[in-house]
VEXDREN-2710 file (C-alpha; in Angstrom, 1 decimal):
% VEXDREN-2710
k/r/px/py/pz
1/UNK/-40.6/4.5/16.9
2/UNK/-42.1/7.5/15.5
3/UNK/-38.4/9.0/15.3
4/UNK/-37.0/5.9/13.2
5/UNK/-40.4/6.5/10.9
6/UNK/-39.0/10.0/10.1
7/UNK/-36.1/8.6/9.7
8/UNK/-36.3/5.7/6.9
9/UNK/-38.7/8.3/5.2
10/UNK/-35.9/11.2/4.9
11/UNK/-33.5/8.5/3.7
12/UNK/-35.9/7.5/0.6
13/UNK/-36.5/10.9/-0.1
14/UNK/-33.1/11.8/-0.8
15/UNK/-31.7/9.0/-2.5
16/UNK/-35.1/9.8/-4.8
17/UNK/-34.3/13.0/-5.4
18/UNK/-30.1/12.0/-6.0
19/UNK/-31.2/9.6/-8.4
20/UNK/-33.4/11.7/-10.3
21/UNK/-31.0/14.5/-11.0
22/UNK/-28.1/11.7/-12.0
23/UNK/-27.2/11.4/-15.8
24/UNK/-25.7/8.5/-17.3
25/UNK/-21.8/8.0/-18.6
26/UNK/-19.2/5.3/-17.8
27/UNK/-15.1/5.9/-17.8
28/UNK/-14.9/9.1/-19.6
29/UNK/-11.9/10.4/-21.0
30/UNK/-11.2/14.3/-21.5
31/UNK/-8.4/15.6/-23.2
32/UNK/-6.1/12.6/-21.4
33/UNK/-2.4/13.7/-22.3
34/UNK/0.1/10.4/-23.1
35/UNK/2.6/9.4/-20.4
36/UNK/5.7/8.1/-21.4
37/UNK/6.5/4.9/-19.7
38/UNK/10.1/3.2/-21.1
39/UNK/9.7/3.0/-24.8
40/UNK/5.7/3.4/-25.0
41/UNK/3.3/6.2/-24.7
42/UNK/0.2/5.1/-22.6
43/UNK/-3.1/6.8/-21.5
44/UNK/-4.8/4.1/-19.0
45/UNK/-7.9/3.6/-20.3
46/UNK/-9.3/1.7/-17.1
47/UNK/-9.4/-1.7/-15.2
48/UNK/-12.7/-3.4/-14.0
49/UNK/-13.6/-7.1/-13.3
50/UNK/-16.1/-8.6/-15.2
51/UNK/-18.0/-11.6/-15.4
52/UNK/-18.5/-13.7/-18.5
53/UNK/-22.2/-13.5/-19.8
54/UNK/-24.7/-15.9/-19.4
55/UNK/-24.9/-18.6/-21.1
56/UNK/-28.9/-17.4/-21.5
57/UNK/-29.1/-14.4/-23.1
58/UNK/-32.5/-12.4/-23.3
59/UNK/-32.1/-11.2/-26.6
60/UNK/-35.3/-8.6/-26.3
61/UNK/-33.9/-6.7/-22.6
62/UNK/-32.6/-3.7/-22.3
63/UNK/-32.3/-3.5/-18.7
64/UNK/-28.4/-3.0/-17.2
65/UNK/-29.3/-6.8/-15.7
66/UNK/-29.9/-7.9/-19.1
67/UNK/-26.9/-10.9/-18.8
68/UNK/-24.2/-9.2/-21.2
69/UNK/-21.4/-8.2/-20.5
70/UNK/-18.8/-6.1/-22.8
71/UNK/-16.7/-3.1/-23.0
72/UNK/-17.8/-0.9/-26.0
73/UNK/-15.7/1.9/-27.4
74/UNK/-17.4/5.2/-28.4
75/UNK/-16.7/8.5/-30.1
76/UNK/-12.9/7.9/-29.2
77/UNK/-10.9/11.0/-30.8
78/UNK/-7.3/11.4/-30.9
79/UNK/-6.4/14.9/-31.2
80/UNK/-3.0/17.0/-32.3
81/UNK/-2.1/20.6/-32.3
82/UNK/-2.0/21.9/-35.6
83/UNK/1.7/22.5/-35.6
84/UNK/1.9/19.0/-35.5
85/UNK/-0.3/17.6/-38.6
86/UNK/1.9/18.3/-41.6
87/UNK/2.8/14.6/-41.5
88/UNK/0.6/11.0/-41.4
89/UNK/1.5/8.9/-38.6
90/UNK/1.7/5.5/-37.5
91/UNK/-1.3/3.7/-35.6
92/UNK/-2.8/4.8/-32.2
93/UNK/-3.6/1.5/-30.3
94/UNK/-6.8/0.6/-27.9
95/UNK/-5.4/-2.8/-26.2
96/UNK/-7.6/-4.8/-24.3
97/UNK/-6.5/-7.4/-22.4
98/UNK/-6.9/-10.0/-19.3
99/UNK/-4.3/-9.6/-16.7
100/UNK/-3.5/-13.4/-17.2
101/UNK/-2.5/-12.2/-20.7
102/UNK/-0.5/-9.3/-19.6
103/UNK/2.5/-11.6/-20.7
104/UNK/1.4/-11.2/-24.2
105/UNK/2.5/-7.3/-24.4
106/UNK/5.5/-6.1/-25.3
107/UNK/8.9/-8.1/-25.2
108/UNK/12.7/-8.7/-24.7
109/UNK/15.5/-9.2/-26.7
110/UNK/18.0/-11.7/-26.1
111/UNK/16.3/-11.5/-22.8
112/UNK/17.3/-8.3/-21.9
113/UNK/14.4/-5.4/-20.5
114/UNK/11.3/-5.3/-21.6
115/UNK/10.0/-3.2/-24.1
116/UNK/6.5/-2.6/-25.1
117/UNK/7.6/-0.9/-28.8
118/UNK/9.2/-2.7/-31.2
119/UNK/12.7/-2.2/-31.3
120/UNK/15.5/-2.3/-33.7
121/UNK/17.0/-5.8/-32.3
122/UNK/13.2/-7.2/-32.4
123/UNK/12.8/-6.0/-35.4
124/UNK/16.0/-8.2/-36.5
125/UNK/14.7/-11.2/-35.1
126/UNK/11.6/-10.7/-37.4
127/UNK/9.1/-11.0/-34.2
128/UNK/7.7/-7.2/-35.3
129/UNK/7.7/-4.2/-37.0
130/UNK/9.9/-1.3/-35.8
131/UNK/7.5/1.2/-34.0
132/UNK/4.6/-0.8/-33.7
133/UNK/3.4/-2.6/-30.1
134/UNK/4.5/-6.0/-29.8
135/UNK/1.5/-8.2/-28.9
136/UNK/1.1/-12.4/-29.3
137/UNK/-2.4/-14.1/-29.5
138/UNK/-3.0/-15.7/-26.1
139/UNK/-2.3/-19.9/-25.9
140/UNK/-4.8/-19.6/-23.1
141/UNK/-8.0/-17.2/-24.1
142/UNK/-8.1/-17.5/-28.4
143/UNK/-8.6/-14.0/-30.3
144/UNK/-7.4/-12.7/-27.6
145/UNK/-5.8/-9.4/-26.7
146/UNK/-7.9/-6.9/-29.0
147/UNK/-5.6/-4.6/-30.5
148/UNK/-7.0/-1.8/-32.9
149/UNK/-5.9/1.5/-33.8
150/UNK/-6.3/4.1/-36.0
151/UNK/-4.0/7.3/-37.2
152/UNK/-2.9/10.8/-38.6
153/UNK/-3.4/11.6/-42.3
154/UNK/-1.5/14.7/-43.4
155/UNK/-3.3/17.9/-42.6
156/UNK/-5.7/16.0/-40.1
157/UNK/-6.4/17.0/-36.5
158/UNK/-8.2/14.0/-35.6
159/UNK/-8.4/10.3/-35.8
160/UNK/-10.8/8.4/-34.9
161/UNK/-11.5/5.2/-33.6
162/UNK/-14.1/3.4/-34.9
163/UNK/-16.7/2.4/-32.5
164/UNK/-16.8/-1.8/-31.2
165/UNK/-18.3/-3.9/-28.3
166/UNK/-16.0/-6.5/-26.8
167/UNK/-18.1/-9.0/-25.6
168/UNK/-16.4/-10.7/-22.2
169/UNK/-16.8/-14.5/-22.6
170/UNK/-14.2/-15.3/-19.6
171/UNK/-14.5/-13.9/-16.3
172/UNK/-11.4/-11.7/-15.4
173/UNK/-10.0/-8.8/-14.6
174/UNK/-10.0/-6.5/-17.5
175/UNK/-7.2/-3.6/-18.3
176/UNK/-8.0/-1.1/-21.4
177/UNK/-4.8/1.0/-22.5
178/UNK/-4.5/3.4/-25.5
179/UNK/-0.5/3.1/-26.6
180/UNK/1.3/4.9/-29.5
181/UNK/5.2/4.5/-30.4
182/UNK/5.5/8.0/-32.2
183/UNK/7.4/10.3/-30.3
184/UNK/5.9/12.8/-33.0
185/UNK/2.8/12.3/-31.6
186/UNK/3.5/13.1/-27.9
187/UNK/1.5/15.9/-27.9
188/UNK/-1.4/14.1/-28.8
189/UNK/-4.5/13.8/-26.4
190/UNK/-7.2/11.6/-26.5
191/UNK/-10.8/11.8/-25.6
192/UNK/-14.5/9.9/-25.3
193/UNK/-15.5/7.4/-23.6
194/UNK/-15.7/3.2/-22.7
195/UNK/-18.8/1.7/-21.6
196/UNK/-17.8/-1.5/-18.8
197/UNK/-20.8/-4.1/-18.4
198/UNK/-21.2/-6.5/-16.4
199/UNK/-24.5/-9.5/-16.1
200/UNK/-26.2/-7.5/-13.7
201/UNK/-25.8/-4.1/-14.3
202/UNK/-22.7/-1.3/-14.8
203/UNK/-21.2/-2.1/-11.4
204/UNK/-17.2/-3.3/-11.6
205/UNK/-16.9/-6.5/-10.4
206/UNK/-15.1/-5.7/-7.6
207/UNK/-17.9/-3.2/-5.8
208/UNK/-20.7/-5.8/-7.2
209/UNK/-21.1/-7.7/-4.1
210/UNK/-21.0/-4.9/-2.2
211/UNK/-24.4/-3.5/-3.3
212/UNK/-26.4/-6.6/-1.7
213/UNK/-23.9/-6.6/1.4
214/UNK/-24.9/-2.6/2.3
215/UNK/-28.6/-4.2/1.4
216/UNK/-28.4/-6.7/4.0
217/UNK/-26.2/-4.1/6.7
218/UNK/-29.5/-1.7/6.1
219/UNK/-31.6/-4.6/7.2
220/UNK/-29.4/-5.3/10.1
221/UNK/-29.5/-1.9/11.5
222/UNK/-33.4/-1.4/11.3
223/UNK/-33.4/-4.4/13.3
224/UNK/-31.1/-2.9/15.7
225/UNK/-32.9/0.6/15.3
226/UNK/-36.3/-1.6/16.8
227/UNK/-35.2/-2.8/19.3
228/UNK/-33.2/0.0/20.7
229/UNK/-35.9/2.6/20.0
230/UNK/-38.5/0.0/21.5
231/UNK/-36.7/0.2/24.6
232/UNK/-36.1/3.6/24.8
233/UNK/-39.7/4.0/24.4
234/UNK/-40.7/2.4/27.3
235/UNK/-38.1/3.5/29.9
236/UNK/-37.4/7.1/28.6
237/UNK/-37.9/8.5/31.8
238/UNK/-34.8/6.6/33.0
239/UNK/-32.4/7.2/29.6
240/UNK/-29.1/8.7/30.0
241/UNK/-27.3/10.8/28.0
242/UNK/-25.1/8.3/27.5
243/UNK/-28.1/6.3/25.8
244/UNK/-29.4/9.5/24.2
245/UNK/-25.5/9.1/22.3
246/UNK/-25.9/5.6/21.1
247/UNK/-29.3/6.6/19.7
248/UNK/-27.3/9.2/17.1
249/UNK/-24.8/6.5/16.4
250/UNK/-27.6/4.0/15.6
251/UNK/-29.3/6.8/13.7
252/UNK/-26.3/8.0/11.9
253/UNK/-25.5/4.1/10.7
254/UNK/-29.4/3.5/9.4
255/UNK/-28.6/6.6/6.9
256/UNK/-25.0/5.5/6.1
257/UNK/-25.3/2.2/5.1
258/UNK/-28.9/3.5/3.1
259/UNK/-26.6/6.2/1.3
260/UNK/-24.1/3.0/0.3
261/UNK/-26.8/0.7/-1.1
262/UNK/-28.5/3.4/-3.0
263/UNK/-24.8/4.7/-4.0
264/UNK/-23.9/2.0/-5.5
265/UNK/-27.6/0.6/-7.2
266/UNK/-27.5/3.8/-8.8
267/UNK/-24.2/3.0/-9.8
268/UNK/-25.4/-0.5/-11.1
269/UNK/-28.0/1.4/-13.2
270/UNK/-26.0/3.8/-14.8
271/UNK/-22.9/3.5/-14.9
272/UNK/-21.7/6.5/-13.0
273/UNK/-20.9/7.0/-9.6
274/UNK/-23.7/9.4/-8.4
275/UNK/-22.0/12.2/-6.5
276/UNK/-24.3/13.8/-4.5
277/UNK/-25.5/10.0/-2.9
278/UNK/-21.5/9.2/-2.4
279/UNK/-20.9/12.1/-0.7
280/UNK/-23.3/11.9/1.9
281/UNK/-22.6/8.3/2.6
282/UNK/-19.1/9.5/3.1
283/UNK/-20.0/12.5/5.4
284/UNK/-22.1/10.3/7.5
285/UNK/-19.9/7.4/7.6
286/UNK/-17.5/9.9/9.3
287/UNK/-19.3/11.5/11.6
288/UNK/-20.9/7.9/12.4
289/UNK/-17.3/6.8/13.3
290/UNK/-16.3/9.9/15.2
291/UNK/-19.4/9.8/17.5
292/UNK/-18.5/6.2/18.2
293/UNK/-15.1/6.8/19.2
294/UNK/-15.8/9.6/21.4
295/UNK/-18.6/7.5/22.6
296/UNK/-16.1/4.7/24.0
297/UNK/-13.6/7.2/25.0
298/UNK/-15.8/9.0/27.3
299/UNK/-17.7/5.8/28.6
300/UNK/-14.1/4.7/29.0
301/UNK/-13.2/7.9/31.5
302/UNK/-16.1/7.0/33.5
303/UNK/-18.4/10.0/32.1
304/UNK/-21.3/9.8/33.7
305/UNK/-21.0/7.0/36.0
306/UNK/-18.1/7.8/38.2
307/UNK/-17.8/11.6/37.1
308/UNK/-20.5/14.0/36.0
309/UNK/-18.6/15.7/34.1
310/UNK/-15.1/15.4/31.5
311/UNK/-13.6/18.5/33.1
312/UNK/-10.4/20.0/31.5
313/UNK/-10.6/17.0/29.3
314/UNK/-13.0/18.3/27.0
315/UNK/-11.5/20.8/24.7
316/UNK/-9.1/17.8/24.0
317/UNK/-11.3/15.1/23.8
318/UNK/-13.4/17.4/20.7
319/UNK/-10.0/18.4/19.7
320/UNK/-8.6/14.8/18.4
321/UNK/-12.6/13.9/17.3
322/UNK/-12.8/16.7/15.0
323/UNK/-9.4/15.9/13.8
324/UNK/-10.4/12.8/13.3
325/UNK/-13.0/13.3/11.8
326/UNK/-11.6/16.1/8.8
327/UNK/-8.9/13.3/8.1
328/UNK/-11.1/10.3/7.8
329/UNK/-13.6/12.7/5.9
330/UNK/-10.8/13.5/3.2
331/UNK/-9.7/9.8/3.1
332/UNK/-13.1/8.3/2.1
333/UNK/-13.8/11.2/-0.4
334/UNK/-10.5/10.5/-2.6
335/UNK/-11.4/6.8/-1.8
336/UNK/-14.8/7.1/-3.7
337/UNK/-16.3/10.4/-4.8
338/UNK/-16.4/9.7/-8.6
339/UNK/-14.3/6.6/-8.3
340/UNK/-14.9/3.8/-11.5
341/UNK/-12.0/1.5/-12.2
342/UNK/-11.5/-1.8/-10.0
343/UNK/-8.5/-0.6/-7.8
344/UNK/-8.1/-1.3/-4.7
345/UNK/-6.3/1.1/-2.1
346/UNK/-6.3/3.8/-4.4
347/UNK/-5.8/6.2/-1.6
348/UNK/-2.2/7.7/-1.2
349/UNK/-0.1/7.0/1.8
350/UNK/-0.7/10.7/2.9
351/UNK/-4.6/10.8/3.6
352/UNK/-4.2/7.0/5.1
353/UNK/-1.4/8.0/7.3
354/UNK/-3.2/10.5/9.4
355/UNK/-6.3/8.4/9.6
356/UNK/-4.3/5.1/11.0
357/UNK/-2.4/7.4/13.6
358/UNK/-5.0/9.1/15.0
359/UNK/-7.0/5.2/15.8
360/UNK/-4.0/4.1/17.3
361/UNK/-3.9/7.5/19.9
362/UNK/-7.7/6.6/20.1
363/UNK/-6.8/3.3/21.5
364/UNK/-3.7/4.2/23.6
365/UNK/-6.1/6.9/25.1
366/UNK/-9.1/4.4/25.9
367/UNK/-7.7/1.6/27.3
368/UNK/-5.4/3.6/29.8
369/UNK/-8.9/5.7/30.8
370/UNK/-10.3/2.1/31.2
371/UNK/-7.8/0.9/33.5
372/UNK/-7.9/4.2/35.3
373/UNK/-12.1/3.7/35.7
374/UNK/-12.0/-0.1/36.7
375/UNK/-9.3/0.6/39.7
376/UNK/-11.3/3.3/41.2
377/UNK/-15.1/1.2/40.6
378/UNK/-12.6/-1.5/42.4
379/UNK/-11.8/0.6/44.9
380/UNK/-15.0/1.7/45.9
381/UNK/-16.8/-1.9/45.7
382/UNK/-19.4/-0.4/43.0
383/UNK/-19.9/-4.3/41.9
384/UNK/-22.4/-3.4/39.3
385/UNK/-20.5/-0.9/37.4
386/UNK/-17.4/-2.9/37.8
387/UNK/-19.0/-6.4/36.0
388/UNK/-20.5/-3.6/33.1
389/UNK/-17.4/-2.3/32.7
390/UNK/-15.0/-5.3/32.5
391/UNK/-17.4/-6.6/30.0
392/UNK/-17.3/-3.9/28.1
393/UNK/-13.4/-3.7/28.5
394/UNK/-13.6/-7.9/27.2
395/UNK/-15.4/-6.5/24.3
396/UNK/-12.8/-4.1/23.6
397/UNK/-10.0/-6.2/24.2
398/UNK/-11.1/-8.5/21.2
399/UNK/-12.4/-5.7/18.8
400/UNK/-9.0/-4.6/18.7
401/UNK/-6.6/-7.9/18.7
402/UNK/-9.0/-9.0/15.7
403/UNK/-8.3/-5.2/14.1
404/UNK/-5.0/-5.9/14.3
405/UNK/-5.1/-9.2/12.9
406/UNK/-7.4/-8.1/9.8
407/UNK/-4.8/-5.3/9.2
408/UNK/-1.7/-7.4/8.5
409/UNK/-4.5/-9.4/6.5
410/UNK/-5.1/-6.8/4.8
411/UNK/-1.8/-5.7/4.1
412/UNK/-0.8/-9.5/3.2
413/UNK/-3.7/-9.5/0.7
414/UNK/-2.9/-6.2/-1.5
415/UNK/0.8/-6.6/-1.1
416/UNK/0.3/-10.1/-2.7
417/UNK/-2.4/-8.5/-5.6
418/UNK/-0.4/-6.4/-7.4
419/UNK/-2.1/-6.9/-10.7
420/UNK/-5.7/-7.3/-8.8
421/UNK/-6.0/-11.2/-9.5
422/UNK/-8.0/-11.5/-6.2
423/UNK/-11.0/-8.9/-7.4
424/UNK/-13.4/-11.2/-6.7
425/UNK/-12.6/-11.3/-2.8
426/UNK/-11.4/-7.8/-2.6
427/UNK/-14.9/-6.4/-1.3
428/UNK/-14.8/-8.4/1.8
429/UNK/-11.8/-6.3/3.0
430/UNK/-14.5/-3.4/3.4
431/UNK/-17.2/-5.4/4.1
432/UNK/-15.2/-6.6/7.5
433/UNK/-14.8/-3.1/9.2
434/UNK/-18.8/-2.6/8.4
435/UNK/-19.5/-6.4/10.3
436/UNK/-16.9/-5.4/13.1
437/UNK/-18.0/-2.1/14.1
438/UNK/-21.5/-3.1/14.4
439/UNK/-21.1/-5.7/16.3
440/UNK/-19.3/-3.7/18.7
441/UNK/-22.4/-1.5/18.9
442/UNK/-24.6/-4.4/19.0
443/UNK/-22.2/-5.4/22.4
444/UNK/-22.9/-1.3/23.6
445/UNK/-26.3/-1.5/23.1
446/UNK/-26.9/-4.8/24.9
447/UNK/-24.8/-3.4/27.8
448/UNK/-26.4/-0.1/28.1
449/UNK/-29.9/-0.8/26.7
450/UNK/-32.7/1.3/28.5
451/UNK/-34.2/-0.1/31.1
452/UNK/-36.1/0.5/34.5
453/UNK/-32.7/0.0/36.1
454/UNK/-30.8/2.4/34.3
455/UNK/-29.9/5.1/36.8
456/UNK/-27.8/2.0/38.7
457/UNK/-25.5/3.0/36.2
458/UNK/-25.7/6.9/36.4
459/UNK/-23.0/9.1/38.3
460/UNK/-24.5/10.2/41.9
461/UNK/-23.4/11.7/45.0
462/UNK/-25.1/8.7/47.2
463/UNK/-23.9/6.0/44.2
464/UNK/-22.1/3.9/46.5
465/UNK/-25.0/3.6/49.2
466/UNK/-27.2/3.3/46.1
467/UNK/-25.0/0.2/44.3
468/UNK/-24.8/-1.7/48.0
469/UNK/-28.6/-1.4/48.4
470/UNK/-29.7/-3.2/45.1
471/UNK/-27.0/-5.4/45.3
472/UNK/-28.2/-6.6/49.3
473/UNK/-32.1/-6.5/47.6
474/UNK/-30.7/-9.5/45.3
475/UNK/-29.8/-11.3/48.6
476/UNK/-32.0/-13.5/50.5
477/UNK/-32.2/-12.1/54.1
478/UNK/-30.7/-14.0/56.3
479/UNK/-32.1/-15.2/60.1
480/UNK/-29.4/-13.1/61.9
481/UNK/-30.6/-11.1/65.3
482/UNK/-32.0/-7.6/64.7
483/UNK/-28.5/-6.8/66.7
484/UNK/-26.5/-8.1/64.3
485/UNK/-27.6/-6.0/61.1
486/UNK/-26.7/-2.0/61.0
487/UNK/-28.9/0.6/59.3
488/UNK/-27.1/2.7/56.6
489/UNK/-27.6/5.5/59.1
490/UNK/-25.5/3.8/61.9
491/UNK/-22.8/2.9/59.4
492/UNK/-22.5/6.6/58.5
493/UNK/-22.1/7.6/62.0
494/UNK/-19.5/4.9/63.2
495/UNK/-16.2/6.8/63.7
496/UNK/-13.6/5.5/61.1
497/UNK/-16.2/3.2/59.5
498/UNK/-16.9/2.5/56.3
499/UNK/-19.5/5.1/55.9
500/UNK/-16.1/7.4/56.9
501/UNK/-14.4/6.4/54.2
502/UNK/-17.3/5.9/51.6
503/UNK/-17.9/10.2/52.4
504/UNK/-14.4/10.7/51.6
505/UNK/-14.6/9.1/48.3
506/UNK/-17.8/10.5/47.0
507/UNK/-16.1/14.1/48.0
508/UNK/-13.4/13.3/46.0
509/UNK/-15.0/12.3/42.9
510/UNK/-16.8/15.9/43.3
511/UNK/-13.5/17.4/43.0
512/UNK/-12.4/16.0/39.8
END
């Protein structure tokens, strides 16, 4: 217990120290160059969703959890070279719109492609001005989209935008773009920065349940962390190394899902994603899951309970973990170092790829090892390790037909989102590999908790002998004449019996 002490008390120690060295900014924009997409220049200016405010305000607090909820512009600056200011311009635009509205921007003539800038046909039909973004009021959300904008004089380097709050009244999910129709004005870059609120603090809406979720995993795994260290407490004079494995992994999960809440509270306070927190959650969270892996895949070869060692194996077995490990390491990093808007799978199909192949060589390679271990326990009537290990093979069985089932969810579910419609369920996607994964550890540690019987389950020359003896001690002796029952000696020494055979198999698991 002393260990998980240490533990909780290194945790709180850094996420103090993080915290205090994080400063506080929101979705800033430096020197953002316009992208020309079709007729429009755009700089995306970000996409969370927020929750309307309460309909109780507390007019006096100042806390992030205060009950507003608004996107406010500040010290926006559009910039040009100077070889391009001896002219005024037309308007820079800030739109702000709900993704129900997206209809609202831009339009078609005579139903033909959609154009964001006014064109000359529009401009015939007398629904806009040449040059300028097309926008309608929404019949659904009144006064809204915002548009505002501001632009070039001659001579002048900047423009600015003056600063505003956009207070949310409707819950949705929110897109900010800056647009321009000038092709004069490509050059022209734009910085500052938007501040995104929601009720209870700076968290997107999206990542909002998530803080009290890694809350309540935390819990969880203390839970888990008791009882396992408890037990390994008591019988440490019969742990394996085995055991001594799934202590790290519970260790490594207590600081991981610590790192998350903290991550993302900080995140609720400020606004920013703290770096140094996310980081380590990441690096943890990947060696958490690489340790697991290589955990099942070496219980799965029978390390340690029908072979003492992994052999030639090895050097592959660390091989594809620390691959493994690099890629999923690189994946989580672009996933959420620094990460603000409200978009989910963000990662490209080239760090996912890697990831997804390497689980699916992970499985091939366990449950071949598995079938492997569970013939040979068969073969050699080790009745205890057999029941352990089909339970554990059950366990793995339906961790991985309801993977595969949450995957094509998952793939269903974003496929279907294109616009992020469904941000309010998006954080259960995540949430489900944390729920899964521990409850395959909870199903580990239940099967190999310490205990006064735990060598029963330990690789030995005499294991056979050893597995028959407690398995006759659970049997009540029977009123058979003394002639009738052999000693093991006598079994040993019958020519061709089964003490014959039994040598023969325990010399040939030495060899391997």
């Amino acid at each position: 217990m002393s260990s998980f002490g240490a533990s909780a008390s290194a945790i709180v120690v850094l996420c103090l120290w993080s915290l205090h060295f994080t400063q506080a900014s929101l979705h800033d924009y430096y020197a953002e160059k316009f992208a020309n997409k079709g007729n429009v220049f755009v700089v995306h200016g970000g996409s969370e969703g927020i929750y309307s405010s309460n309909s109780n305000l507390n007019q006096s607090s100042t806390s992030s959890s205060d009950g507003h909820s608004f996107i406010r512009f500040e010290k926006i600056i559009f910039r040009r070279p100077g070889e391009f200011s001896n002219f005024s311009s037309g308007s820079i635009h800030a739109v702000v719109f709900e993704v129900d509205d997206r209809e609202t921007i831009g339009g078609s003539a005579y139903g033909g492609q959609r154009a964001v800038c006014c064109t000359a046909d529009l401009a015939k039909l007398g629904v806009c001005t040449q040059g300028e973004i097309i926008h309608r009021p929404s019949t659904n959300n009144p006064g809204w989209p915002k548009v505002f904008g501001a632009s070039f004089g001659i001579d002048e380097f900047e423009a600015k935008l003056q600063p505003r709050t956009i207070h949310i009244t409707k819950t949705g999910m929110y897109n900010v773009y800056f647009m321009h129709c000038d092709h004069n004005l490509k050059e022209v870059i734009v910085e500052g920065k938007t501040i995104w609120k929601n009720p209870t603090g700076y968290l997107p809406g999206r990542m909002a349940p998530l803080m009290n979720f890694y809350g309540y995993m935390s819990l969880m795994f203390v839970l888990l962390g008791i009882f396992w260290f408890s037990q390994y407490a008591r019988f440490w004079r019969e742990v394996l190394a085995l055991q001594n494995c799934i202590t790290l992994v519970i260790t490594l999960g207590m600081f991981e899902m610590a790192l998350w809440y903290f991550d993302y509270a900080e995140f609720n306070e400020t606004g920013v994603r703290p770096t140094g927190i996310t980081v380590w959650a990441v690096t943890f969270g990947a060696v958490k899951r690489t340790v697991a892996r290589l955990i099942i895949l070496m219980v799965s070869m029978g390390y340690g309970v029908v072979r003492p060692t992994l052999g030639g194996l090895t050097s592959k077995v660390l091989l594809l973990g620390g691959t493994f490990f690099l890629a999923s390491e690189v994946l989580e990093l672009v996933e959420n170092v620094g990460t603000v808007s409200d978009f989910s799978g963000k990662a490209r199909l080239f760090f996912v790829l890697p990831v997804a192949i390497l689980d699916a060589f992970f499985i091939l390679w366990i449950f071949n090892s598995l079938s492997a271990t569970l013939n040979k326990l068969q073969a050699r009537r080790l009745l205890a390790k057999l029941d352990i290990y089909r339970r554990f093979t059950n366990a793995l069985a339906v961790a991985v037909i309801v993977s595969v089932g949450w995957v094509c969810y998952e793939l269903y579910f974003k496929s279907t989102d294109v616009y992020n419609e469904r941000w309010q369920k998006a954080w259960i996607i995540p949430a489900f590999w944390q729920v899964l994964s521990f409850s395959l550890l909870c199903v580990i540690c239940a099967l190999w908790a310490p205990s006064q019987n735990s060598m029963r389950y330990a690789y030995s020359d005499d294991s056979e002998e050893f597995d028959k003896d407690i398995t006759l001690t659970l049997i009540k002796p029977s009123l058979l004449p003394t002639k009738d029952v052999r000693i093991p000696s006598e079994v040993r020494s019958t020519p061709g019996g089964d003490g014959t055979s039994n040598g023969g198999d325990v010399e040939e698991d030495k060899t391997e």
